[in-house]
Steps between C-alpha positions, in 0.01 A plus 500: 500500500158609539400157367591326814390524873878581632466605865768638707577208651510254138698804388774450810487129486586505145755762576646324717552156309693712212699666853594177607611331131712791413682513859515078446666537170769758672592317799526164269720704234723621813446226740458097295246289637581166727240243570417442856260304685213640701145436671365513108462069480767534143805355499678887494345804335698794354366928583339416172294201558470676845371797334277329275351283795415807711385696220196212422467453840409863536255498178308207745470673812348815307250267303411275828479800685264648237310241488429475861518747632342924484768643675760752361739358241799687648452171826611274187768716371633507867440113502674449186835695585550333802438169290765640239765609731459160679551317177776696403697482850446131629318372191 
């Protein structure tokens, strides 16, 4: 990988989207999915769309916050969990 500028925190973000899909594929294998309404403005999401709407949500705040800011990127990675988890709870 010498090729590519992976820091420690691109390395943990990326870590922690293949974290998240594998532990999202157990829970739906043990748990089915039911569609429910929240503050998202969809008619009702599933933990997938959920998933998928936090996850690109995330990959925004890290290139907004890049772009406007010189700050450490571990403030968006903080940002963007709290954004996930939101998604994923009331989303």
């Amino acid at each position: 990988m010498g090729w590519m500028a992976w820091s420690t925190v691109t390395t943990t973000f990326f870590i922690g989207i293949a974290i998240i899909l594998i532990c999202m594929t157990i829970w739906e294998i043990k748990s089915p999915t039911v569609e429910r309404k929240g503050f998202l403005p969809i008619i009702a999401t599933t933990r997938g769309d959920r998933v998928f709407i936090g996850l690109l949500g995330s990959a925004y705040i890290h290139l907004i916050f890049l772009a406007v800011s010189e700050h450490s990127i571990w403030i968006a990675f903080g940002i963007s969990v709290v954004w996930f988890f939101s998604v994923l709870r009331w989303g």
